[in-house]
N, C-alpha and C positions, 0 to 999 in steps of 0.2 A: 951537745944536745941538738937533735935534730930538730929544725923550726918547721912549723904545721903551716898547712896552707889555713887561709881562713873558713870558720867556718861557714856553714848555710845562713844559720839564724845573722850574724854576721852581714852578709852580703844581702841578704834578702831587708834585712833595718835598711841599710847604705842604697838599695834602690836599685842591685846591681842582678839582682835574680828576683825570676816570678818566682811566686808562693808554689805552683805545679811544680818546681824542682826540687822539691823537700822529697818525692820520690826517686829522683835519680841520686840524691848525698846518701839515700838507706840503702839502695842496693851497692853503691859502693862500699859503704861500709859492713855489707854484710858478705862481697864480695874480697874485702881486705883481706880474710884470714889472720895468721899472725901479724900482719905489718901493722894492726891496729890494734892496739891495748885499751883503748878509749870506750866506755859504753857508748852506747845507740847516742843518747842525749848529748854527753860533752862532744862526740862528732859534733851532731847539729848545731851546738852549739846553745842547749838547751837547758834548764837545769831540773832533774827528775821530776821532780813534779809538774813543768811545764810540759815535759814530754808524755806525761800518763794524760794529761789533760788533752794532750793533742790526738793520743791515740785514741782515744774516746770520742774526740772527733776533728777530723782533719780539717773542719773550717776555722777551726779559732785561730790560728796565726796571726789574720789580722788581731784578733782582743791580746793575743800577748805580744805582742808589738807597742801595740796602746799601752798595754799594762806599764808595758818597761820603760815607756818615753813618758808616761805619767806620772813613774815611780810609786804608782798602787801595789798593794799585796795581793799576790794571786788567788788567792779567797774572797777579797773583793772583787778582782777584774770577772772570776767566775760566776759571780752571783749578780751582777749585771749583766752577763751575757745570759744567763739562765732566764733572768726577768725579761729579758727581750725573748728569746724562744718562747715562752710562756704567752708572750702577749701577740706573738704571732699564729699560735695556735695549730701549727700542722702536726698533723697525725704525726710523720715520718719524723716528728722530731721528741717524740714521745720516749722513746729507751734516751736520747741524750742528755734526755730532759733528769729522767731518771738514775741515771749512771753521776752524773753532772753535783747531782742534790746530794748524793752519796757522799762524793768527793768533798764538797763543800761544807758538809756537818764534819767529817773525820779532821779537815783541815780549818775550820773555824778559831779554833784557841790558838794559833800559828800567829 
């Protein structure tokens, strides 16, 4: 069995990548072609639902970071970061705000 380099989310916990090179491990991996059998996520090193969370917006890294060194459930780490969006009140954060809430009621009983 071929051994995997490490992933992002991996290196980036460890201290060893900034959070901006979460875009260069997706074009790799969307440049792998066959060499990668891995969805988008297990590349990163994510696990699907961290990763729809993330695509919805590409700040949360740090809250799942938090989440995983806290050992919260990603329905709670989401709905504190939601309550701070909320209380910061920018417009530009209003679809995340929305999308976020969504995510949160579907993944509640989790």
């Amino acid at each position: 069995m071929k051994s995997r380099p490490a992933s992002f989310f991996d290196l980036y916990r460890a201290g060893q990548v900034p959070e901006s090179s979460i875009d260069d491990y997706v074009e790799a991996w969307h440049a792998s072609g066959d060499d990668e059998d891995r969805p988008l996520s297990a590349f990163l090193g994510l696990t699907e639902d961290e990763c729809a969370v993330w695509v919805m917006d590409g700040r949360t890294l740090p809250m799942l970071l938090a989440a995983r060194q806290a050992g919260e459930t990603l329905p709670v780490a989401v709905t504190r970061y939601l309550d701070m969006l909320r209380k910061a009140a920018s417009l530009e954060d209003r679809a995340a705000i929305l999308a976020r809430s969504h995510w949160v009621n579907r993944h509640a009983a989790d």
